[in-house]
Residue frames as a rotation matrix with the C-alpha (Angstrom) as fourth column:
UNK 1
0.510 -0.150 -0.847 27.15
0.748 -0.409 0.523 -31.50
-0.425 -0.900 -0.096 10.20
UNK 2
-0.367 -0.843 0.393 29.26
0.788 -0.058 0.613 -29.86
-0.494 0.535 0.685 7.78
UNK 3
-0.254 0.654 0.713 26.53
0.622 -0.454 0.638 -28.46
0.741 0.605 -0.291 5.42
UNK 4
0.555 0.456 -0.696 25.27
0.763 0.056 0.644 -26.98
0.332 -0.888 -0.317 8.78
UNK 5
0.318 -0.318 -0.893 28.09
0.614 -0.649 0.449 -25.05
-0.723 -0.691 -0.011 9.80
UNK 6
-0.883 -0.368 0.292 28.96
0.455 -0.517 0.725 -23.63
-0.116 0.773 0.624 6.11
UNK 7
-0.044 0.894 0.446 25.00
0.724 -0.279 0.631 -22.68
0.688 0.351 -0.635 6.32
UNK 8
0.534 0.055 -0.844 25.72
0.810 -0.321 0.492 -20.97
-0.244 -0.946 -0.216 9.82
UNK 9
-0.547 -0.829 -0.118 28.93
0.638 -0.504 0.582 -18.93
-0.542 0.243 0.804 7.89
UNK 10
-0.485 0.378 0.789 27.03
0.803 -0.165 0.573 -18.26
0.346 0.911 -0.223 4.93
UNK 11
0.234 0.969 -0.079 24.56
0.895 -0.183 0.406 -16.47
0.379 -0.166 -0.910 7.28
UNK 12
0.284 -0.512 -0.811 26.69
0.721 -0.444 0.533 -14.74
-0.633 -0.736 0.243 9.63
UNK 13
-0.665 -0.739 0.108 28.95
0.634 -0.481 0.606 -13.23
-0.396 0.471 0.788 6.64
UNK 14
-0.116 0.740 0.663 25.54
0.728 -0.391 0.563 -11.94
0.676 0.547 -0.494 4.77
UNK 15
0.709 0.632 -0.314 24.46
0.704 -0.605 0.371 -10.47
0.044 -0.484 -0.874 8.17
UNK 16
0.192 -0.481 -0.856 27.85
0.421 -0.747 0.514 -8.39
-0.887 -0.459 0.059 8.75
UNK 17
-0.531 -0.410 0.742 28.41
0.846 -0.302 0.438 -7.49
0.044 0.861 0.507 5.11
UNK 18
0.384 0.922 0.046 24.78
0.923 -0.383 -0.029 -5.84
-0.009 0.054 -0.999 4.88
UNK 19
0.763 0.612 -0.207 25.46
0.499 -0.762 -0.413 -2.54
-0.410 0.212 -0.887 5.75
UNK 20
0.190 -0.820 -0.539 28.42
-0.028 -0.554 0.832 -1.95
-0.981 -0.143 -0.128 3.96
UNK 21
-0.952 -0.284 0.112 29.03
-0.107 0.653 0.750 -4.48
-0.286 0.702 -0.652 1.26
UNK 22
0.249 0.935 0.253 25.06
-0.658 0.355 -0.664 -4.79
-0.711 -0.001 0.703 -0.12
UNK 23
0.354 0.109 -0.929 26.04
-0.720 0.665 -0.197 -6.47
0.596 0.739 0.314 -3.38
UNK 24
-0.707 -0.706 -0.043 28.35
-0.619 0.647 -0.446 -8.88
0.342 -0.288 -0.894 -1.20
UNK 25
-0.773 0.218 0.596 25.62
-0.530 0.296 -0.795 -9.65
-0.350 -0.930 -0.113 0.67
UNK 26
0.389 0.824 -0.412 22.98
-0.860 0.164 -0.483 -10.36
-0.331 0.542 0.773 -1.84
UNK 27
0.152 -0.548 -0.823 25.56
-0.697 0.531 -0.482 -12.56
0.701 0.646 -0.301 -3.44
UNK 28
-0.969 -0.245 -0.022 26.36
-0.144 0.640 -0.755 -14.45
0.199 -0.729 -0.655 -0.35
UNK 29
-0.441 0.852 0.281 22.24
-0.399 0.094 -0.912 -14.77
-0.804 -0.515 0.298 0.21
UNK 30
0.534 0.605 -0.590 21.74
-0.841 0.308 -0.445 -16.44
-0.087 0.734 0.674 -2.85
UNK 31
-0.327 -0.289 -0.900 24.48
-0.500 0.861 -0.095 -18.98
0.802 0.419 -0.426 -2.32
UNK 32
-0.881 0.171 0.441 22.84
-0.401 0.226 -0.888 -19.31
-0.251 -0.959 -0.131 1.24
UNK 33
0.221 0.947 0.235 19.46
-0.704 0.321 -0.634 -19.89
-0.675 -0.025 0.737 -0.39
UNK 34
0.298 0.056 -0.953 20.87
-0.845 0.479 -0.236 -22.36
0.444 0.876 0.190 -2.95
UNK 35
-0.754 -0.656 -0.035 22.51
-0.484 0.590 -0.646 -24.39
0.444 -0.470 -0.763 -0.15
UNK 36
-0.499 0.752 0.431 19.02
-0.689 -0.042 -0.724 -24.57
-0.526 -0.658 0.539 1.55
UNK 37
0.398 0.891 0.218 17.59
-0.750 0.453 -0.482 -25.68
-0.528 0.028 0.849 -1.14
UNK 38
-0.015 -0.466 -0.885 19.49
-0.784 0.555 -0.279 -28.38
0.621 0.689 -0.374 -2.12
UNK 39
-0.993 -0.115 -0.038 20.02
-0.025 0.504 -0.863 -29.66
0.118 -0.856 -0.503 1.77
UNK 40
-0.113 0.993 0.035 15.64
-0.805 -0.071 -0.588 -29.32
-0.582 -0.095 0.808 1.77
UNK 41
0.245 0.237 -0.940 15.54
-0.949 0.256 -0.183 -31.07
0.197 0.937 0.288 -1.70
UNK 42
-0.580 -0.498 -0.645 17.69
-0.497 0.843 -0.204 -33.81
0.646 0.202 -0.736 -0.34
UNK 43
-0.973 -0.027 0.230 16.43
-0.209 0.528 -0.823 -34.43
-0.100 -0.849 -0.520 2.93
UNK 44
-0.253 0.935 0.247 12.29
0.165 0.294 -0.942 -34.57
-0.953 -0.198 -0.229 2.38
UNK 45
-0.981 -0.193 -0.007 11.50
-0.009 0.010 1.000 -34.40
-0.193 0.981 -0.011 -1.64
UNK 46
-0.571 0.782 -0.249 8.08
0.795 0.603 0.068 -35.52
0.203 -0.159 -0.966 -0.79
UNK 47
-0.059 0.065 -0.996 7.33
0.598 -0.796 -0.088 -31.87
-0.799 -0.601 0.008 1.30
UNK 48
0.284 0.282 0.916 5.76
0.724 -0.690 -0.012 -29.11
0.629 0.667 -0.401 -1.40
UNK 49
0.922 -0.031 0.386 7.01
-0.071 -0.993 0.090 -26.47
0.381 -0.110 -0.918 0.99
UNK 50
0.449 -0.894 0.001 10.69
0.781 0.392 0.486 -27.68
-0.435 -0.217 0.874 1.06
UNK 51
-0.177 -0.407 0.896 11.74
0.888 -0.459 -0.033 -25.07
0.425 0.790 0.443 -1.57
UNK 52
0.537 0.429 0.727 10.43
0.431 -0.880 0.201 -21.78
0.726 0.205 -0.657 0.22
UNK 53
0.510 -0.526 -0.680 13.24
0.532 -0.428 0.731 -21.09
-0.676 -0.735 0.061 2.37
UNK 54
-0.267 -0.953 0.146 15.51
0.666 -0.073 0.742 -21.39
-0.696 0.295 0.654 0.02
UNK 55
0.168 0.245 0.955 13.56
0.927 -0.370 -0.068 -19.55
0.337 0.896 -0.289 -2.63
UNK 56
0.882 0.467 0.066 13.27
0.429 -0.852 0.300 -16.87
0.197 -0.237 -0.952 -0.49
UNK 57
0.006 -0.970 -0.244 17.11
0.208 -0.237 0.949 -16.17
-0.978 -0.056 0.200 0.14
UNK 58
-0.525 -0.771 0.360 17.48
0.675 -0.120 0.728 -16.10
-0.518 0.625 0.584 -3.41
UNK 59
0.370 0.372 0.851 14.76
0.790 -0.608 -0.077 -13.75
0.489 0.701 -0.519 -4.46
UNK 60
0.758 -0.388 -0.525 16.24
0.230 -0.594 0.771 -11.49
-0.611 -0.705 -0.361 -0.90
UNK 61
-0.008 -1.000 0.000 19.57
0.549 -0.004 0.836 -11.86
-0.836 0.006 0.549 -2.28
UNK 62
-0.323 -0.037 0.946 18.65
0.942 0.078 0.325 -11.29
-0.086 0.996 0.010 -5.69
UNK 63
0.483 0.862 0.151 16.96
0.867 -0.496 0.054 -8.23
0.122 0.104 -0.987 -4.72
UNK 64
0.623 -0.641 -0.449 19.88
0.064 -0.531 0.845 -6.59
-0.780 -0.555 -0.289 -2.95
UNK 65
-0.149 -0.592 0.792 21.73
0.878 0.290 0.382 -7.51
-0.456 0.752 0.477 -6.51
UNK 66
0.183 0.594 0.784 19.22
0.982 -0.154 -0.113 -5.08
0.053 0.790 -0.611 -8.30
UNK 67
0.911 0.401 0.100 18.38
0.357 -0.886 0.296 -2.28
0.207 -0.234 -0.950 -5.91
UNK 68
0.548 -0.652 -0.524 22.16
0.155 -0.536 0.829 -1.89
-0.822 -0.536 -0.193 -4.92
UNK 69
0.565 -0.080 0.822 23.25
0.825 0.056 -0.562 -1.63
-0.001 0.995 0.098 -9.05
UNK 70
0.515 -0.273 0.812 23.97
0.514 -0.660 -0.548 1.92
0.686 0.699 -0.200 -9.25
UNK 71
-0.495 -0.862 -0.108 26.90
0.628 -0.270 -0.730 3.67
0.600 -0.429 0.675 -7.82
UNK 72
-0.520 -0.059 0.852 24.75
-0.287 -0.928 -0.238 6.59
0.805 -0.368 0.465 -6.77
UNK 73
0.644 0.764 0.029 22.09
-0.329 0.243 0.913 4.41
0.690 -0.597 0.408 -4.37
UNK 74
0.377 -0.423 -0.824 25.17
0.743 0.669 -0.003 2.32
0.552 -0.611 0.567 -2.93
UNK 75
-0.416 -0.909 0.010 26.96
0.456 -0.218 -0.863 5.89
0.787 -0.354 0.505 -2.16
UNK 76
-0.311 0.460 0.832 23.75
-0.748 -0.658 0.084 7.28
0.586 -0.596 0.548 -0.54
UNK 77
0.775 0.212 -0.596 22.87
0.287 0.722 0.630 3.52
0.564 -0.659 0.498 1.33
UNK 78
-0.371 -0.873 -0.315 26.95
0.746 -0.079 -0.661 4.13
0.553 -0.481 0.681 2.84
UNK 79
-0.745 0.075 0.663 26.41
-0.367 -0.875 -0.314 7.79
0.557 -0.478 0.680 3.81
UNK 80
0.364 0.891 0.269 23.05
-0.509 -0.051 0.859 6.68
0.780 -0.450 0.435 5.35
UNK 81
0.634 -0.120 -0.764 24.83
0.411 0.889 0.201 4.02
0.655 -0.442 0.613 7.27
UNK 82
-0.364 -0.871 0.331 28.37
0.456 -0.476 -0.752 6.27
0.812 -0.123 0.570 8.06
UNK 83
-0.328 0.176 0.928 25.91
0.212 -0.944 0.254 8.76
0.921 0.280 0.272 9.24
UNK 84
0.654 0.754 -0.067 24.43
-0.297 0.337 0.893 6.66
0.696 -0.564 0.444 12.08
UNK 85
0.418 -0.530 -0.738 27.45
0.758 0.651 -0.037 5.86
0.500 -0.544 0.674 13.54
């Protein structure tokens, strides 16, 4: 029940970081896809498509690591975001 509601956080925090915080978020989607797959791994081992949530959070996350790298993409992702409001 536990694992559950720290997977529920995990999500939540990723989803409100997003447009502000990308690296936060990426970072918080990879510990969201490592939790997955660990709570997958445990619960059916047997199941060849147990791993592809979780993979997928962590290549997401991992992606948001990459593309949000340089100072000048994060300041023009903000402005893009600022701009809408």
């Amino acid at each position: 029940m536990w694992t559950g509601l720290l997977w529920f956080a995990l999500l939540a925090a990723a989803g409100l970081c997003y447009p502000r915080r990308p690296r936060t978020a990426g970072t918080l989607w990879i510990m969201l896809g490592v939790l997955s797959l660990t709570m997958n791994l445990q619960r059916n081992a047997d199941s060849w498509l147990a791993p592809t949530p979780g993979l997928f959070m962590i290549g997401m996350g991992t992606w948001y690591l990459i593309k949000y790298r340089n100072p000048d993409v994060r300041a023009k992702h903000v402005e893009y975001w600022t701009a809408k409001a």
